[in-house]
TIPA-307056 format. One line per 8 residues: number of its first residue (from 1); for each residue x, y, z of C-alpha. Coordinates in nm, 2 decimals, always signed. Each point is the difference from the previous one (the first is absolute). Layout:
<atoms>
NUM> X:Y:Z | ...
</atoms>
This chain:
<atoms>
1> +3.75:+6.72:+5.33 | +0.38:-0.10:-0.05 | +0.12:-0.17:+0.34 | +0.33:+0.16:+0.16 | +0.29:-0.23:-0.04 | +0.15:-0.04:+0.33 | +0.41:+0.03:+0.04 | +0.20:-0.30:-0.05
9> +0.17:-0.12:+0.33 | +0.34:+0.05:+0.05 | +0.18:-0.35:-0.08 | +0.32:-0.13:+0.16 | +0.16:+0.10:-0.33 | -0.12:+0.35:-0.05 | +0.18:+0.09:+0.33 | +0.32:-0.16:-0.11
17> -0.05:+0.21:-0.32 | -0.09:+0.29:+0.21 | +0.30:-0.06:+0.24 | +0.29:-0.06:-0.26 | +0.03:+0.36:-0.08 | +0.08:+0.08:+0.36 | +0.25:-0.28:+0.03 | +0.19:+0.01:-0.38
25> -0.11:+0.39:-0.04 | +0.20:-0.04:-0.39 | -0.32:-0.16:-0.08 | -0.18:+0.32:+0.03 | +0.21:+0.18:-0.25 | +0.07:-0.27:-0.24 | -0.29:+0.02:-0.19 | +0.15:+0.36:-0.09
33> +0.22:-0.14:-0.14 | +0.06:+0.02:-0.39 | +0.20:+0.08:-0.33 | +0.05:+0.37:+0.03 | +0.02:-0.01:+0.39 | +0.28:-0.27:-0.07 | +0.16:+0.19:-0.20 | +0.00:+0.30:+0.21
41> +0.09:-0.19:+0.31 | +0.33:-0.18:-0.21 | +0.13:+0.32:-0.08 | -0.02:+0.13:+0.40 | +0.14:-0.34:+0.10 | +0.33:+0.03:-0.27 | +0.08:+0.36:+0.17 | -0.05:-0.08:+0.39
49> +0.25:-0.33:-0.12 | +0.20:+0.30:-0.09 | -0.02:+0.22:+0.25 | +0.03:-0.28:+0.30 | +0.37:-0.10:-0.15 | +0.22:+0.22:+0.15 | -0.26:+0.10:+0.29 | +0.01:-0.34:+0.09
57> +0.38:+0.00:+0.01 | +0.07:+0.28:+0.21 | -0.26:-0.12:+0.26 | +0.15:-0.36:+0.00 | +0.33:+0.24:+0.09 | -0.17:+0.21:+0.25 | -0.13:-0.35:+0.19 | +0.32:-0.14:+0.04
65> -0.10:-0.28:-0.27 | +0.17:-0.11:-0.35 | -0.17:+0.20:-0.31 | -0.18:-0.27:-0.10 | -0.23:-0.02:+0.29 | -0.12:+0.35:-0.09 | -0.12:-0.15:-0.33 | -0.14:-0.30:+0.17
73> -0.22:+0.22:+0.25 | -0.17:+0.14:-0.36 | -0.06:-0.35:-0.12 | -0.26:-0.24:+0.18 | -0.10:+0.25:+0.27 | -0.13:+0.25:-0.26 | -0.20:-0.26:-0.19 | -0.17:-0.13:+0.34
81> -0.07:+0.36:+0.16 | -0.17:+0.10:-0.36 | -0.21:-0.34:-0.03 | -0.11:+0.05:+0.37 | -0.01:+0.35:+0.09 | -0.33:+0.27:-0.06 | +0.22:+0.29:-0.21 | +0.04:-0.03:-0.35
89> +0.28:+0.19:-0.06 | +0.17:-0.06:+0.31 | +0.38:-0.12:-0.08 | +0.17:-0.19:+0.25 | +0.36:-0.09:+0.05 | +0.34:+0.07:+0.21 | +0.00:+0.38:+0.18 | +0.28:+0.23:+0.19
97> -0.22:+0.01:+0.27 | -0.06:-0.40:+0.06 | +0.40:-0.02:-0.10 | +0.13:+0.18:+0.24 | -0.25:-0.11:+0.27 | +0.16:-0.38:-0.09 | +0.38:+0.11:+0.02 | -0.08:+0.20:+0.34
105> -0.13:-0.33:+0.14 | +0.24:-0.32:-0.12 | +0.24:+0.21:-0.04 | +0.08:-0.01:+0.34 | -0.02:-0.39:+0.03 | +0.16:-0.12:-0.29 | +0.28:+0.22:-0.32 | -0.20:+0.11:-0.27
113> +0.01:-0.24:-0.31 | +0.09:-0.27:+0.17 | -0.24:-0.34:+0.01 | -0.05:+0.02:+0.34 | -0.10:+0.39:-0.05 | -0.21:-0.07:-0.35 | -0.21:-0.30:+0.26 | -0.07:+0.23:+0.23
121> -0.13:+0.24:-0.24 | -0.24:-0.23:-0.20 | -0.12:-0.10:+0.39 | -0.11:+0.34:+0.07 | -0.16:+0.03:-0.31 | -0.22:-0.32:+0.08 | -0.03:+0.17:+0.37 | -0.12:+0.34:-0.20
129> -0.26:-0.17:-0.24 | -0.18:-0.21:+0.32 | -0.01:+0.34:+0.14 | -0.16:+0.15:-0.29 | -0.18:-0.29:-0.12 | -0.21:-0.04:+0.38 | -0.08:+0.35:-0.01 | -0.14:-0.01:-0.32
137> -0.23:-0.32:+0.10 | -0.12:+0.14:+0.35 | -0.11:+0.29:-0.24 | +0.26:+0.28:+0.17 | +0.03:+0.20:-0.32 | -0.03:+0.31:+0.24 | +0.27:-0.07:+0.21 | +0.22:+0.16:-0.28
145> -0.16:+0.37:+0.15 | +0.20:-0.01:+0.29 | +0.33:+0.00:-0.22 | -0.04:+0.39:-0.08 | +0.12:+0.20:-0.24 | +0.22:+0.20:+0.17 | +0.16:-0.32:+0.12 | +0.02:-0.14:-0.35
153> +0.18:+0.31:-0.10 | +0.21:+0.10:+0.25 | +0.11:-0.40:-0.02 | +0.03:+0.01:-0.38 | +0.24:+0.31:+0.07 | +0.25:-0.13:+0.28 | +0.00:-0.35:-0.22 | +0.13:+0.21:-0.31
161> +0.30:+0.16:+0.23 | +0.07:-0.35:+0.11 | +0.01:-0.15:-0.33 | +0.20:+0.27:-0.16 | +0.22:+0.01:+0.31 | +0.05:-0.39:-0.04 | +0.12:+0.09:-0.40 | +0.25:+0.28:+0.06
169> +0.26:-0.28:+0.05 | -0.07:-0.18:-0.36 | -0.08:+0.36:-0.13 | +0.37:+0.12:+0.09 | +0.19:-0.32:-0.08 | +0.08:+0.00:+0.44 | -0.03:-0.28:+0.22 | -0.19:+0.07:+0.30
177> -0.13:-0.16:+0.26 | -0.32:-0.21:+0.03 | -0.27:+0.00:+0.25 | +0.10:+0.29:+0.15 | -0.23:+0.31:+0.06 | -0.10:+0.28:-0.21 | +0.22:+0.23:+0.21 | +0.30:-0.28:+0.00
185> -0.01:-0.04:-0.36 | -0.04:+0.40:-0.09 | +0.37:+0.03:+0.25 | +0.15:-0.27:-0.22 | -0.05:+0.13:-0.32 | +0.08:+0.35:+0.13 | +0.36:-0.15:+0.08 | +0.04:-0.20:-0.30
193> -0.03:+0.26:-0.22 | +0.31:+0.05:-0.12 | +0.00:-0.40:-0.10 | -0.26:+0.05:-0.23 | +0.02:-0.17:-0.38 | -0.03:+0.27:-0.26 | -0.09:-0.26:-0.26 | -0.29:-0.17:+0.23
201> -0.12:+0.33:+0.04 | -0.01:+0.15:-0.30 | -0.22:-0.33:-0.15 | -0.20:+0.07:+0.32 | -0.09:+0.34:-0.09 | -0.05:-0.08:-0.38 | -0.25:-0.24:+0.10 | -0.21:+0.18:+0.23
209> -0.01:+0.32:-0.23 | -0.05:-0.19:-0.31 | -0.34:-0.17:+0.24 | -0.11:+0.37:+0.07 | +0.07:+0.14:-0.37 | -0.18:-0.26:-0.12 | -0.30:+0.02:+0.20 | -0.04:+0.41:-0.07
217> +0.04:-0.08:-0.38 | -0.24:-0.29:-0.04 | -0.14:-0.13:+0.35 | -0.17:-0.30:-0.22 | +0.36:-0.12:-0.06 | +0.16:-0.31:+0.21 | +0.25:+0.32:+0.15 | +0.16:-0.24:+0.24
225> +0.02:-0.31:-0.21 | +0.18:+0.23:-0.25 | +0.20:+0.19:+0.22 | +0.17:-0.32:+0.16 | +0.09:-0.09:-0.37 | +0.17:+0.31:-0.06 | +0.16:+0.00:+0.34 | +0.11:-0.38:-0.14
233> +0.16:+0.18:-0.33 | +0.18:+0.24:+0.21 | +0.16:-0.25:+0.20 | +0.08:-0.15:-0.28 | +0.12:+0.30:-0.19 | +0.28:+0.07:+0.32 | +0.07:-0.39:+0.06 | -0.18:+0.02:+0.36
241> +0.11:-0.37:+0.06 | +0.32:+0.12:-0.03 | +0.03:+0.28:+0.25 | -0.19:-0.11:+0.32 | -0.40:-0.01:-0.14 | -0.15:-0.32:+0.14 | -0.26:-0.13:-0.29 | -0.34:-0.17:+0.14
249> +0.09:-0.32:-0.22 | -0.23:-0.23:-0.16 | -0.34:-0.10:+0.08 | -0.09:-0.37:-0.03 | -0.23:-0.05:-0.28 | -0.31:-0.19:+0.20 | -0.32:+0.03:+0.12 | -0.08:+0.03:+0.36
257> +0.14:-0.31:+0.14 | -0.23:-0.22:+0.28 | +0.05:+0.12:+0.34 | -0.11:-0.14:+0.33 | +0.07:+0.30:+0.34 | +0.13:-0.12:+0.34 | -0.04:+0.08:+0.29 | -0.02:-0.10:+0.40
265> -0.16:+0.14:+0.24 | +0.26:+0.26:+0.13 | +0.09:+0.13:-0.37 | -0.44:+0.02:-0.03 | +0.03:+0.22:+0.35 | +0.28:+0.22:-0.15 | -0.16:+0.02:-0.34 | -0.39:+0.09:+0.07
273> +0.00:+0.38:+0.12 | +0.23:+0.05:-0.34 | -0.30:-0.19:-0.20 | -0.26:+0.17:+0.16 | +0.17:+0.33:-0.08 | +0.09:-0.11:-0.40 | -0.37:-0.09:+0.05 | -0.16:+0.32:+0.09
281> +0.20:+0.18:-0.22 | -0.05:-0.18:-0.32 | -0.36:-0.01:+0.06 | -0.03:+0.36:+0.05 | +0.20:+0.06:-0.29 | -0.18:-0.24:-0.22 | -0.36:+0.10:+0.13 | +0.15:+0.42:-0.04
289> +0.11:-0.11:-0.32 | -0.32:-0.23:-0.12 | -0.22:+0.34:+0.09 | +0.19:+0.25:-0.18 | -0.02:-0.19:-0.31 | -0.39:-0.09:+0.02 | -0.09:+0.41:+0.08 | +0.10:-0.03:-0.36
297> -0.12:-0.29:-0.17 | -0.35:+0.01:+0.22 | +0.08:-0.35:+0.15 | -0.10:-0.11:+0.34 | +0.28:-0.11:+0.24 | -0.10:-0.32:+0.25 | +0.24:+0.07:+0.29 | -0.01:-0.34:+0.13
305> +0.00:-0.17:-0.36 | +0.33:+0.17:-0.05 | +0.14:-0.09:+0.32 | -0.06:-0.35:-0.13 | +0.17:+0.04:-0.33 | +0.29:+0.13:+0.19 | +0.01:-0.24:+0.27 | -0.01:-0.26:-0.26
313> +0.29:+0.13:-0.22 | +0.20:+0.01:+0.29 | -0.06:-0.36:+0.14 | -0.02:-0.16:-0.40 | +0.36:+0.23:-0.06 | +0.17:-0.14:+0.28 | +0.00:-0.32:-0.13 | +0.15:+0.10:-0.34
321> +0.29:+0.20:+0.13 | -0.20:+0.35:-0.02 | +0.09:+0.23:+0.32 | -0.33:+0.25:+0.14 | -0.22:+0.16:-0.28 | -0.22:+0.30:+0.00 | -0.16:+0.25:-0.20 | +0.26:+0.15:-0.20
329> -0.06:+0.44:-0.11 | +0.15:+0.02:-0.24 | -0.09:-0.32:-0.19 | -0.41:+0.06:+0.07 | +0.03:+0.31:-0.14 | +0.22:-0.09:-0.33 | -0.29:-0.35:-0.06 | -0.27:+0.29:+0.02
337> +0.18:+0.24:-0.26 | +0.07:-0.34:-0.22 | -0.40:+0.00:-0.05 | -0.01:-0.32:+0.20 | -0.34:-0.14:+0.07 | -0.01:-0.25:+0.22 | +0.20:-0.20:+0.23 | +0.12:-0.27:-0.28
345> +0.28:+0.28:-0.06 | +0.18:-0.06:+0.33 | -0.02:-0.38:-0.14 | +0.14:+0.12:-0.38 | +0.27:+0.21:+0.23 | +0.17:-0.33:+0.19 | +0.01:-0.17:-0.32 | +0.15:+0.24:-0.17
353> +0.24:+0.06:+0.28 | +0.09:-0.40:+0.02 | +0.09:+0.00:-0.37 | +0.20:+0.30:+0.02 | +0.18:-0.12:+0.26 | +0.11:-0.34:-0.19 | +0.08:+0.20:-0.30 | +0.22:+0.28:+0.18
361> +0.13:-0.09:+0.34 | +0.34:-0.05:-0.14 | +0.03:+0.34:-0.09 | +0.01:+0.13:+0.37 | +0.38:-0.07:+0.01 | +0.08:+0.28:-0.14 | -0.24:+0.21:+0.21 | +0.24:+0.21:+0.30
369> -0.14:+0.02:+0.36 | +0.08:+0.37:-0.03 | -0.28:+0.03:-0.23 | -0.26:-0.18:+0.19 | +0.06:+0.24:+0.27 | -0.06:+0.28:-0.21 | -0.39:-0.16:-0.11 | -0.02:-0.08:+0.36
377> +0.10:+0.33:+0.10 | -0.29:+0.16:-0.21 | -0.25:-0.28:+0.09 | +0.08:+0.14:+0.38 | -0.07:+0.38:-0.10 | -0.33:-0.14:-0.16 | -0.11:-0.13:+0.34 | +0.00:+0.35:+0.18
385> -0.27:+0.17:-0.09 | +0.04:+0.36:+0.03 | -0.37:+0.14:-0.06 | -0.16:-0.21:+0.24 | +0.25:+0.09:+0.29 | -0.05:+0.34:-0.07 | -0.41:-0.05:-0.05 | +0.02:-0.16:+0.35
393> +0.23:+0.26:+0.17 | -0.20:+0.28:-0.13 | -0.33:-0.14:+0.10 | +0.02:-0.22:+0.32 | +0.25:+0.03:+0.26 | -0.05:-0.26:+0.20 | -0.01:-0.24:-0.31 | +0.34:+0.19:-0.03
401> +0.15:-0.14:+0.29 | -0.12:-0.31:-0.10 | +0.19:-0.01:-0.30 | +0.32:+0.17:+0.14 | +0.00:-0.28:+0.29 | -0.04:-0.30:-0.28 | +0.31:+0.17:-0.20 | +0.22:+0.02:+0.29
409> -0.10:-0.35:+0.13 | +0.08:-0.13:-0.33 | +0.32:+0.17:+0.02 | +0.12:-0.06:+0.32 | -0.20:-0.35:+0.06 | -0.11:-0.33:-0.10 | -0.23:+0.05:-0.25 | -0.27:-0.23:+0.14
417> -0.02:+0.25:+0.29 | +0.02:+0.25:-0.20 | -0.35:-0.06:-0.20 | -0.17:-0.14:+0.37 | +0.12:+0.35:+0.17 | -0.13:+0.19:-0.31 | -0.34:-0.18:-0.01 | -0.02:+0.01:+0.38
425> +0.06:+0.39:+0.01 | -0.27:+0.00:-0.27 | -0.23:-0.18:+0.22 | +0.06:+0.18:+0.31 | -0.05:+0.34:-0.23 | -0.33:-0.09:-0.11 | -0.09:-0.11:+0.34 | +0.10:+0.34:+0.18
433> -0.19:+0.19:-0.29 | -0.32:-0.25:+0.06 | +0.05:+0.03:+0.44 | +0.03:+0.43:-0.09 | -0.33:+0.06:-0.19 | -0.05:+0.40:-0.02 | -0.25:+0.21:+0.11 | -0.09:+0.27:-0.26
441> -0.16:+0.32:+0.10 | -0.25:+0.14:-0.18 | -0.26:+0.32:-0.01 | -0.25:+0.11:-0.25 | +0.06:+0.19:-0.34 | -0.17:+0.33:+0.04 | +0.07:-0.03:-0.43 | -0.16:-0.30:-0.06
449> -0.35:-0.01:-0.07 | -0.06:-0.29:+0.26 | +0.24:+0.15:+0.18 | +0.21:-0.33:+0.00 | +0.26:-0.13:+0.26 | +0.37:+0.11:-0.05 | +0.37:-0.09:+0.12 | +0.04:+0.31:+0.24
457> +0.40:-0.07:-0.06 | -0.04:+0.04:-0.42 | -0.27:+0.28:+0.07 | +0.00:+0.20:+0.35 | -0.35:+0.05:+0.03 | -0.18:+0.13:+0.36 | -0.14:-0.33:+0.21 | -0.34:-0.05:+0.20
465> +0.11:+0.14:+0.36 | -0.24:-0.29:+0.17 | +0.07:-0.30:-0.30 | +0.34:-0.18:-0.10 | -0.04:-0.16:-0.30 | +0.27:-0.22:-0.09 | +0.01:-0.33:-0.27 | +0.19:-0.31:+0.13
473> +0.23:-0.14:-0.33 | +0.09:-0.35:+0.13 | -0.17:-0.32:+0.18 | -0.08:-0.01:+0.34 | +0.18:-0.32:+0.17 | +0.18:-0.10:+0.25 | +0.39:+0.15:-0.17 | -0.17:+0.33:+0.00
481> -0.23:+0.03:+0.28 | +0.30:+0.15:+0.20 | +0.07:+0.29:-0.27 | -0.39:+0.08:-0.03 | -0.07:+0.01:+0.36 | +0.35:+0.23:+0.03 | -0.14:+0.21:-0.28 | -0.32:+0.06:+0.11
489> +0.12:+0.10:+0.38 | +0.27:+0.25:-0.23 | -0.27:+0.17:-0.19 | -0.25:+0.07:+0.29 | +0.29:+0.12:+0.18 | +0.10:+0.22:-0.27 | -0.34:+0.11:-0.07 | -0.16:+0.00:+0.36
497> -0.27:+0.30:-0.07 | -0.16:-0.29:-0.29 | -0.21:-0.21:+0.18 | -0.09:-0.26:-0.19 | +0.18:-0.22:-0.31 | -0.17:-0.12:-0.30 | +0.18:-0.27:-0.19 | -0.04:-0.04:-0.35
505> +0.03:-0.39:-0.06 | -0.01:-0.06:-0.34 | +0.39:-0.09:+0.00 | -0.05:-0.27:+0.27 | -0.01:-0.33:-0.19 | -0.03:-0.23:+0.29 | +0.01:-0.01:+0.38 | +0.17:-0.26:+0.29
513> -0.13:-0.14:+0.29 | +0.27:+0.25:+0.17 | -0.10:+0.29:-0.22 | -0.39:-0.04:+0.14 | +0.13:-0.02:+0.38 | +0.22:+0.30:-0.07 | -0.29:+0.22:-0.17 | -0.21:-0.12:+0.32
521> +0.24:+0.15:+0.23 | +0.00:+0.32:-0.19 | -0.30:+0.05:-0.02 | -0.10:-0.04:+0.35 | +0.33:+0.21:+0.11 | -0.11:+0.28:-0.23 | -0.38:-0.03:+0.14 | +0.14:-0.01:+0.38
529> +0.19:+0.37:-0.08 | -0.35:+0.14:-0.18 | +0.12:-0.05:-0.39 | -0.15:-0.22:-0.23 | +0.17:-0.24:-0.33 | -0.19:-0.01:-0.29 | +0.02:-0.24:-0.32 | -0.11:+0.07:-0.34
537> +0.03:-0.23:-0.36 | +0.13:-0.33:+0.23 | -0.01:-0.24:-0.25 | -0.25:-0.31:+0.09 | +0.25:-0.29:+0.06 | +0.12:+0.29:+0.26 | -0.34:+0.09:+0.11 | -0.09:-0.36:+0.08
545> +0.30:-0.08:+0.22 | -0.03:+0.28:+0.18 | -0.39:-0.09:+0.08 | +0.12:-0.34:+0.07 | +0.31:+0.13:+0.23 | -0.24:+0.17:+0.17 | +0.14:+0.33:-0.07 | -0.25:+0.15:-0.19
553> -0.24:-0.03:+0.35 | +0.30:+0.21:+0.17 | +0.05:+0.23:-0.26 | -0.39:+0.08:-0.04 | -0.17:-0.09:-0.28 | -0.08:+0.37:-0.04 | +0.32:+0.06:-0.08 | +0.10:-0.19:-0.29
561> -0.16:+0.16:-0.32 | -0.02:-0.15:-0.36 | +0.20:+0.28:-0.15 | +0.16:+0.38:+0.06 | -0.31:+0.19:-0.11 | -0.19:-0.16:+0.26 | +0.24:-0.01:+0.25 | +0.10:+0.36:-0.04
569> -0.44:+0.08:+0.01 | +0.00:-0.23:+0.30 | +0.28:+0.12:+0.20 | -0.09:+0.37:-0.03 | -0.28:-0.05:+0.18 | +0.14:-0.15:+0.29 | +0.28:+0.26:+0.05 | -0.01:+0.27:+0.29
577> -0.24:+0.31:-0.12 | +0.12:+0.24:+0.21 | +0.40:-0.05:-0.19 | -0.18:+0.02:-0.30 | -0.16:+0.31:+0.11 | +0.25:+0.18:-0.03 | +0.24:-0.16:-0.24 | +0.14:+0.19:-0.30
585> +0.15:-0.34:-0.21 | -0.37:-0.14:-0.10 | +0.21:-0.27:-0.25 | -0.36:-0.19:-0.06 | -0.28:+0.09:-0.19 | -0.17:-0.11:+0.30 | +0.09:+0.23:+0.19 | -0.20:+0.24:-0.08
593> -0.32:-0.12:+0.16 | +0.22:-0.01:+0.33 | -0.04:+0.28:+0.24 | +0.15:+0.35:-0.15 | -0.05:-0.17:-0.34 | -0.23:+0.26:-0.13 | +0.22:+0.28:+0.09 | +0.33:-0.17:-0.19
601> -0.25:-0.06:-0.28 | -0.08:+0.36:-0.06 | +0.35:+0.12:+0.04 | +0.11:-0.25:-0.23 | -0.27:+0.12:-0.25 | +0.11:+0.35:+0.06 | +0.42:-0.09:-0.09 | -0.13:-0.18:-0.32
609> -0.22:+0.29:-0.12 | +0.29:+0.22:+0.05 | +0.28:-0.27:-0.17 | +0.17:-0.12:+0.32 | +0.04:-0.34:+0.05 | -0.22:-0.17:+0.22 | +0.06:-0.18:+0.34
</atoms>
């Protein structure tokens, strides 16, 4: 007889082995790694280098900071969120959303583009990624949920009026002022528009039409990389310089320089709800994005691994002159369609970028403001998405006003409030909908063979004269105590000739300390006035804390049944013989063994011999 080798303790090694996964997670998919995935991934990485360029220009321009920081943000922070987050696919980098969060902030303490202002900006980053990065470690990855996606829309809609209202002034060759409001700036242009440069527009227009053409023809192509080079030729073509159009000049030739962010305590105080918010928002867009993407490669998402990898961009970017990163739309979705198969292509992509950047940057002299304004003009039409407003306007109302309030706040606000007064309608929502669960009526299918229990409001059927029989949809606790006992008083008040209520509990996940007391209290009321509560399909977390609360023993045992068939058998029994007597409904099959039974069984015989429809 062969003897049973016993397991091996665990050594001190084996859990490091065990552990290492968890704390590098690129060790886990490195060992994927290999010729034809290489391959696969080098290609993806050469076309998001591509596609970052001028997106990473015109979000520089939208945060108030030199071009070239848009290029660093897709440098180190990319590589680090890859090597460190759970997605595969997941491409990280500067967004309109983060970029105009930043600008809304400093740009109130310090002018854009200047070094005091570009400081300030790589502070909040750091601020953002300790934000992200302790979430991520305390193992928050759900805290993302209460960021909803009406807020995310309705705040990705307001920020693209904002950033298109911001480029009307570069799009239009005007002047106008800065830091005003949405309103002050709309007046402004209004009154300048006589003053506007036919030349700046016209490369303005050429630009952002060229972006859409291009797109509809072949949406694989760079479109706005190649429409800012043919808004370049025709600025050229009309000698732009010349006549008023102001060129973006040359970008230094460098890789992201060492930085180190500053700050004292009162800039940290002024700073921190703009982090939070840049935050929140880039981890519900990279965690949103992250999903989408695995639905289709079959990839599980770690929440809390990914707030990690993004934390850690942040913190690790602000340090080499990279402004707040997130998940970037547009560039997930182009690594996927590149056949990219793991996260070594977000790697391929910031090399790529680095060396394009030494080899080109001169050649963004030529490159007119006008035309960035038309790429940043379609990025902004990108960002509201249409379908999903109307998906949510058609479907949920209150979700609605969610959305609406977000877009006006964005509008009218500072966008940190904005996203706290959308995620805090959203909460209050959900908790009005959880403190007002409904009470459905129901009554039995004459049709159905088991004669089952229907919505009386889909289906008007005829209801037991002595029996109410309702089913709670919501948890009994102490928000909604108020509402059930309300409910309750309304129905038998409604329905005073039905006696008793049956509740149907199979909807009731769990149940307070105030939901017992209040259910105590009913029930004794409703015994005091000669009526009687009864409970059917509690479930048996329910079941117990109602035995332990001591409400069972007030209810009555008796009247708390395992499900509706025996409740409905048990009930019938117990109702007043002399109403049945002489009651016409007889909505149970056991009601015919009450009194008068017989006789509405033999008339009911008589109707189906002669092809009327029975009672």
């Amino acid at each position: 007889m062969e003897q049973c080798e016993l397991p091996r303790p665990k050594t001190r090694g084996d859990r490091i082995k065990a552990a290492l996964p968890h704390i590098l997670p690129f060790l886990s998919w490195w060992p994927l790694v290999n010729r034809r995935t290489a391959r696969a991934d080098l290609w993806a990485g050469l076309t998001g280098a591509v596609i970052v360029l001028p997106q990473g220009v015109a979000f520089a321009a939208i945060a108030g900071l030199p071009p070239v920081y848009g290029l660093y943000a897709a440098m180190v922070p990319v590589v680090v969120a890859a090597l460190f987050g759970s997605s595969f696919h997941l491409i990280s980098g500067p967004t309109t959303t983060a970029s105009l969060v930043i600008f809304a902030n400093v740009s109130q303490l310090s002018a854009p583009g200047s070094p005091d202002y570009l400081n300030l900006v790589l502070a909040l980053t750091l601020l953002a990624g300790i934000f992200k990065l302790g979430l991520g470690l305390a193992r928050l990855g759900g805290v993302v949920n209460f960021v909803s996606h009406s807020v995310v829309t309705g705040f990705m809609a307001g920020a693209a009026i904002l950033i298109a209202t911001s480029q009307l002034g570069h799009f239009c060759g005007l002047t106008l002022p800065r830091g005003g409001s949405f309103l002050d700036t709309w007046i402004a242009l209004i009154s300048h528009l006589p003053d506007v440069n036919p030349r700046v527009l016209c490369i303005g227009v050429t630009t952002l039409f060229c972006a859409v053409a291009i797109r509809k023809l072949n949406p694989k192509a760079p479109a706005l990389l190649l429409a800012m080079v043919i808004g370049s030729l025709v600025s050229m073509a009309i000698n732009g310089p010349a006549h008023g159009v102001a060129l973006v000049g040359a970008l230094p030739a460098s890789l992201p320089p060492l930085s180190l962010p500053r700050f004292d305590l009162d800039t940290l105080r002024i700073l921190v709800p703009g982090a939070v918010a840049v935050g929140m928002l880039g981890l519900a867009e990279a965690v949103s994005i992250a999903r989408a993407v695995a639905t289709r490669s079959h990839q599980h998402i770690d929440n809390s691994q990914e707030f990690i990898g993004q934390g850690l961009a942040n913190v690790v970017g602000s340090f080499f002159s990279a402004y707040a990163t997130s998940g970037s739309f547009t560039r997930t979705g182009v690594n996927f369609d590149a056949g990219a198969k793991t996260p070594l292509a977000a790697v391929f992509s910031a090399v790529f970028l680095a060396a394009i950047v030494l080899l080109i940057a001169p050649l963004s002299a030529a490159l007119p403001i006008a035309s960035m304004a038309g790429v940043i003009l379609v990025v902004a039409a990108g960002l509201i998405n249409i379908p999903a407003i109307r998906h949510i306007v058609k479907t949920d109302k209150g979700e609605a006003g969610v959305l609406l309030a977000t877009l006006l706040a964005t509008l009218f606000t500072e966008l940190q409030f904005a996203i706290y007064a959308g995620v805090i309608l959203s909460l209050l929502l959900y908790l009005r909908r959880t403190s007002h669960p409904h009470f459905i009526t129901l009554a039995p299918d004459p049709d159905s063979p088991h004669r089952a229990l229907v919505n009386v409001r889909r289906r008007p059927l005829p209801e037991c004269p002595q029996l109410k029989i309702l089913r709670l949809d919501g948890s009994i606790f102490f928000g909604a105590v108020n509402h059930i006992a309300e409910e309750l008083h309304r129905i038998a008040e409604k329905s005073p000739e039905q006696c008793h209520i049956l509740i149907l509990g199979s909807g009731i996940n769990f149940i307070d300390a105030g939901g017992c007391h209040m259910l105590f209290h009913e029930a004794g009321t409703m015994r005091l006035s000669g009526r009687e509560i009864f409970f059917c399909s509690l479930k048996s977390e329910v079941l117990e804390l109602l035995r332990r609360g001591g409400c069972l023993a007030r209810i009555g045992p008796q009247n708390v049944f395992p499900d509706k068939s025996t409740a409905i058998a048990g009930i019938i029994s117990r109702l007043d013989p002399e109403r049945c007597a002489c009651c016409h409904t007889r909505v149970f099959a056991e009601c015919a063994a009450r009194p008068g039974g017989e006789e509405e069984g033999e008339v009911r015989k008589e109707m189906e011999a002669a092809g009327g429809k029975p009672f």
